[in-house]
VOMAR-595663 format. One record per residue (C-alpha): x negated, z, y; residue in three letters; residue number from 1. Coordinates in pm, whole numbers. Example, Ala and Ser with C-alpha at 12.3 -4.5 7.8 and 13.67 -1.06 7.14 Angstrom:
       x       z       y   aa    i
   -1230     780    -450  ALA    1
   -1367     714    -106  SER    2
***
This chain:
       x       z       y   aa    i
   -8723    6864    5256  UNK    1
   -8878    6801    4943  UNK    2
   -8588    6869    4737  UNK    3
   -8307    6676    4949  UNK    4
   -8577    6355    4904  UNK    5
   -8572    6366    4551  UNK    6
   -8193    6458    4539  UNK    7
   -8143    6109    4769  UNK    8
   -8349    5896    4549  UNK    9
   -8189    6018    4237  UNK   10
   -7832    5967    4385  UNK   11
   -7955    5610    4522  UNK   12
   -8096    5501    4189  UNK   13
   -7803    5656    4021  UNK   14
   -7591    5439    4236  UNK   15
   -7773    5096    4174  UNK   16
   -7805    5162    3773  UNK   17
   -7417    5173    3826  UNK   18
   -7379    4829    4061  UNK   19
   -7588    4661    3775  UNK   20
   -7399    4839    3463  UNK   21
   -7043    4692    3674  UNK   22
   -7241    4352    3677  UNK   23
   -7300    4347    3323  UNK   24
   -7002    4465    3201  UNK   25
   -6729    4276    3413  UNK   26
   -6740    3976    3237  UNK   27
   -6725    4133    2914  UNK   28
   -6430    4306    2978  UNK   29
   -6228    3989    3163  UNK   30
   -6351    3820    2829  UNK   31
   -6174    4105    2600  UNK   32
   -5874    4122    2780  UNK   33
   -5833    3777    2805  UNK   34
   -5841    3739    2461  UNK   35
   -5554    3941    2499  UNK   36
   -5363    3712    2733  UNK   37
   -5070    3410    2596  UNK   38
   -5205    3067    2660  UNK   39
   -4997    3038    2966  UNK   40
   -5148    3343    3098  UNK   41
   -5508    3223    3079  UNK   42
   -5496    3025    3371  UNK   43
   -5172    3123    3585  UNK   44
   -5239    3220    3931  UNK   45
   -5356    3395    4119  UNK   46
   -5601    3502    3823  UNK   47
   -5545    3883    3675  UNK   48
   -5792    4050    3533  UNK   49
   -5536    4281    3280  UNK   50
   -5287    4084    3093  UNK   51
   -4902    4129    3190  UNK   52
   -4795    4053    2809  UNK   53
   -5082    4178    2574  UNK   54
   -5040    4027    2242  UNK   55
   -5257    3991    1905  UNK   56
   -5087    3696    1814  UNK   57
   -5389    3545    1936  UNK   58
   -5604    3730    1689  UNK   59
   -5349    3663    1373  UNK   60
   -5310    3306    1478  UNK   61
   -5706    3259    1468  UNK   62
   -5765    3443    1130  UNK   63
   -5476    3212     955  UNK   64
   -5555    2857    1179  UNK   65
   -5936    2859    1137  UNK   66
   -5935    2992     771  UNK   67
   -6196    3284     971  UNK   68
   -6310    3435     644  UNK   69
   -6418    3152     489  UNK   70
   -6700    3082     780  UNK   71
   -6743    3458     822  UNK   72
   -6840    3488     465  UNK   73
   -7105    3176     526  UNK   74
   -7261    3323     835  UNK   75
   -7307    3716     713  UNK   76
   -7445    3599     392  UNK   77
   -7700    3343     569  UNK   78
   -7745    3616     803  UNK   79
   -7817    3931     606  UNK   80
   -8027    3729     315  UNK   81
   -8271    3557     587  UNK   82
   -8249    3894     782  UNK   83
   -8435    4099     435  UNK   84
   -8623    3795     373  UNK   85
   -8777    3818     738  UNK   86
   -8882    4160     730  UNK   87
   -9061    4188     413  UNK   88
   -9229    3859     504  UNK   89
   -9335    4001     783  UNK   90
   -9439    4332     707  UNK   91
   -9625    4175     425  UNK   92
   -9835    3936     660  UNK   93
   -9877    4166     908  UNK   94
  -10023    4435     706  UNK   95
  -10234    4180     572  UNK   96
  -10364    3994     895  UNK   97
  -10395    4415    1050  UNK   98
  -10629    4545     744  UNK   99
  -10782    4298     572  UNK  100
  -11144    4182     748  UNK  101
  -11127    3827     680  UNK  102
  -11209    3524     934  UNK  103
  -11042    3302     852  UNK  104
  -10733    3580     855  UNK  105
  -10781    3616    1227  UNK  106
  -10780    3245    1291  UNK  107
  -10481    3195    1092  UNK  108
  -10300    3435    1290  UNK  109
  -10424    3289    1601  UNK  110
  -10247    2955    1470  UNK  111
   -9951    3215    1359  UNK  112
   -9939    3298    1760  UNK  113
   -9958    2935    1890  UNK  114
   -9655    2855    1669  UNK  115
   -9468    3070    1969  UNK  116
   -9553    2821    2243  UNK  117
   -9383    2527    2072  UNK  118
   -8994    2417    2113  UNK  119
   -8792    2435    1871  UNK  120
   -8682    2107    1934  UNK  121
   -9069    1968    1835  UNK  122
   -9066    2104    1477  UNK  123
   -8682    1996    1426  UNK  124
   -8794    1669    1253  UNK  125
   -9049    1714    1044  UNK  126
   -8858    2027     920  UNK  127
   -8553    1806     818  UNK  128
   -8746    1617     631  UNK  129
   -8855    1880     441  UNK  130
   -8515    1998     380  UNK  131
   -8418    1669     300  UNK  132
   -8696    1587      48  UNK  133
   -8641    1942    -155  UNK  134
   -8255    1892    -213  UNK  135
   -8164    2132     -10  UNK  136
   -7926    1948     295  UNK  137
   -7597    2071     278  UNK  138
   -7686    2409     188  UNK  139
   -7729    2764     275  UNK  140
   -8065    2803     140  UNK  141
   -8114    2496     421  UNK  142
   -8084    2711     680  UNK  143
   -8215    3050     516  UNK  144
   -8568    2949     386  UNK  145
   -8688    2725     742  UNK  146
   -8585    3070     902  UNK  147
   -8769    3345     719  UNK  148
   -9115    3332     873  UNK  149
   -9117    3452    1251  UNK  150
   -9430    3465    1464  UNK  151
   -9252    3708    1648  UNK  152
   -9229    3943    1348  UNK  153
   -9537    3894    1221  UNK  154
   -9708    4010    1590  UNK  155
   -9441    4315    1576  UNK  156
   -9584    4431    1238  UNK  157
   -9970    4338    1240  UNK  158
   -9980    4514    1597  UNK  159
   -9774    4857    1452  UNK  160
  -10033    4860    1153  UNK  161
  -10354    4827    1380  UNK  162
  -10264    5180    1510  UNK  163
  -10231    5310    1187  UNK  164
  -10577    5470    1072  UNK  165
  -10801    5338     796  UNK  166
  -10910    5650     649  UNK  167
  -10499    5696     578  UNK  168
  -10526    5367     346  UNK  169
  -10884    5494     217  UNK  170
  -10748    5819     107  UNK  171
  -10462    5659     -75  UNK  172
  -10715    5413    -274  UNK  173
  -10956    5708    -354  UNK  174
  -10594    5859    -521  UNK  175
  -10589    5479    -729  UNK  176
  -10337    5348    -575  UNK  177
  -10342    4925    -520  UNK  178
  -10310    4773    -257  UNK  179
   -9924    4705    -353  UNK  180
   -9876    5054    -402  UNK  181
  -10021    5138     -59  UNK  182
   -9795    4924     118  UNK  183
   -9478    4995     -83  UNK  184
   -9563    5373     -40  UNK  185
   -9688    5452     237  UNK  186
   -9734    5153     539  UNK  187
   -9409    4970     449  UNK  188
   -9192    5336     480  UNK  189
   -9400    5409     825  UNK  190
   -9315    5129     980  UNK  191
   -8914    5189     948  UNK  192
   -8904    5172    1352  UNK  193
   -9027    4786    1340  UNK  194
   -8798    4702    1072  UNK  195
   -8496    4849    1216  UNK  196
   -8600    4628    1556  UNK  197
   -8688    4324    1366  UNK  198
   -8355    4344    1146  UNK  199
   -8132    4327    1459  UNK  200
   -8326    4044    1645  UNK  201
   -8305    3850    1328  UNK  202
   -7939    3963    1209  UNK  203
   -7860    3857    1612  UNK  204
   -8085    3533    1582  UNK  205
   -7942    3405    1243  UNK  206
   -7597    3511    1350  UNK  207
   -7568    3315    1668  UNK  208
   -7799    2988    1515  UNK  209
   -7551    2685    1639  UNK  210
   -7799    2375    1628  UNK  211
   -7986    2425    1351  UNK  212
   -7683    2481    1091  UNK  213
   -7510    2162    1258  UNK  214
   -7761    1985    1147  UNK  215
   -7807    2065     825  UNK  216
   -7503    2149     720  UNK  217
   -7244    1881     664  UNK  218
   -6962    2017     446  UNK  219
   -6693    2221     655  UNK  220
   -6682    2430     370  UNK  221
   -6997    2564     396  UNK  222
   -7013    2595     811  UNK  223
   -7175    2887     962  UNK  224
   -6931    3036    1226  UNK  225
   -7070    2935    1477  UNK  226
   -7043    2561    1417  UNK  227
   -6714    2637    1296  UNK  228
   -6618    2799    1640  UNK  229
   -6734    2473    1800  UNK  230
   -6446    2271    1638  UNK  231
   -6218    2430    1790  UNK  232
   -6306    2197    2124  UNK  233
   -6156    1885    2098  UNK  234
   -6200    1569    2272  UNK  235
   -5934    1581    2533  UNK  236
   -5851    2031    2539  UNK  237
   -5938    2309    2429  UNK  238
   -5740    2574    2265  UNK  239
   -5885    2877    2458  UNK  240
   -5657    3186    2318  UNK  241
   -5771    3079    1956  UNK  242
   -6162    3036    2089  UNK  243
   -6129    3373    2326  UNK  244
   -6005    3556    1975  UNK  245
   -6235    3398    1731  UNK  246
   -6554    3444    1990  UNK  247
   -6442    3837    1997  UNK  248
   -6381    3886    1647  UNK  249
   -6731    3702    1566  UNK  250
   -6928    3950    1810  UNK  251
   -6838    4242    1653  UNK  252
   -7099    4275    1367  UNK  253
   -7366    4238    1591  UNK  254
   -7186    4535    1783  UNK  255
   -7177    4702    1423  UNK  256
   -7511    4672    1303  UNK  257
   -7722    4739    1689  UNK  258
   -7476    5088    1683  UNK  259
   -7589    5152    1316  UNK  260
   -7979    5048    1349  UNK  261
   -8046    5205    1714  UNK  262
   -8035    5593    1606  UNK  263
   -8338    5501    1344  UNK  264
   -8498    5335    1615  UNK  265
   -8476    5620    1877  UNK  266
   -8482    5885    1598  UNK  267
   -8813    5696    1399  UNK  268
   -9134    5855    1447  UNK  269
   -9388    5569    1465  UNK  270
   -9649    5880    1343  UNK  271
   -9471    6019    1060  UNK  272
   -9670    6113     762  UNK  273
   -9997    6110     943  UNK  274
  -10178    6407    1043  UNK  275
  -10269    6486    1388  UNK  276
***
């Protein structure tokens, strides 16, 4: 009895982990294949889910129309700079808000933590200004520097280095090794599982920024691409194969890098090099 209980609950669970995985994925795949699809496919009916004439004209027409490198270029170098920018800012406070006994350290991080319950939208302003005042509107660095601090990463790192033992850091200073040694060496290496987790959220958070690049940036030239995907809507239609192709094409390094990064993740010992 026993036995054909457990056998029904794993078959029922089984059963809605597969209703919710057809869920997520439906739209994803209508959205492929109808990137696949002519124009005068798109919206023919009745409405098909797989495309009668699959074509990658689409794809070709997108590349050569919205000059796709250019903007792709913009948006992985923003990206991947404010991406190794966040982390070691990050690790760096953390560690230092997690082991050093200061007061005035945990009230700073308490501010650090209220910083979370703000919108966006409140600190858009006075952060323009800013960008404004330095020189640096109109450029990359614009929308790199404003996004380098995260309270979100900081929490991640100073709550992994809590758990790592003091007498760890103590043995290492008995050795002689500084403090920049000890984090270089031995904390910032230990902590590879938060900055594999951290890199994708910001590589995903950087990638798919729309409102604050639109506002800084103002030359085309230098548009992230996900501004640069918003021009393709015009004031009386949109050209949906070119946005379908360009909105699949610009999703695929975030498929790239969460594929690469997730086997550290699962594979990352949050213990290693510390003895039992």
């Amino acid at each position: 009895m026993s036995k054909l209980y457990d056998r029904t609950t794993k078959t029922l669970l089984t059963l809605a982990l597969a209703i919710v995985c057809v869920l997520y994925l439906f739209p994803i795949l209508w959205f492929l294949l109808s990137s696949l699809k002519p124009g005068n496919e798109l919206f023919s009916y009745p409405l098909t889910i797989f495309p009668k004439h699959a074509t990658f004209e689409n794809f070709s027409n997108e590349w050569n129309t919205l000059d796709f490198f250019k903007y792709f270029k913009n948006t992985f170098i923003s990206a991947t700079i404010t991406t190794v920018l966040t982390v070691l800012a990050s690790a760096t406070c953390g560690y230092a808000l997690a082991k050093y006994d200061r007061k005035w350290l945990k009230i700073f991080f308490v501010c650090i933590i209220a910083t979370t319950m703000l919108p966006t939208e409140v600190i858009m302003n006075p952060t323009f200004s800013v960008i404004k005042a330095t020189g640096l509107y109109n450029r990359l660095a614009g929308i790199i520097i404003p996004s380098i601090n995260t309270a979100t990463g900081i929490f991640m790192f100073r709550s992994f280095f809590v758990t790592v033992p003091d007498s760890l850091i103590e043995s290492a200073r008995i050795d002689g090794a500084s403090d920049g040694r000890i984090f270089a060496s031995i904390m910032f290496p230990i902590a590879r599982p938060i900055v594999m987790t951290l890199s994708i959220f910001s590589f995903q958070w950087r990638w798919n920024d729309y409102i604050w690049p639109l506002i800084v940036l103002n030359d085309p030239d230098k548009y992230t691409l996900q501004v640069a995907l918003r021009s393709i809507i015009g004031a009386q239609n949109v050209n949906w194969s070119l946005l379908l192709a360009s909105s699949v094409i610009s999703i695929l390094p975030l498929v790239l890098v969460f594929v690469v990064f997730q086997r550290y993740i699962m594979n990352s010992g949050s213990t290693s090099g510390m003895k039992d």
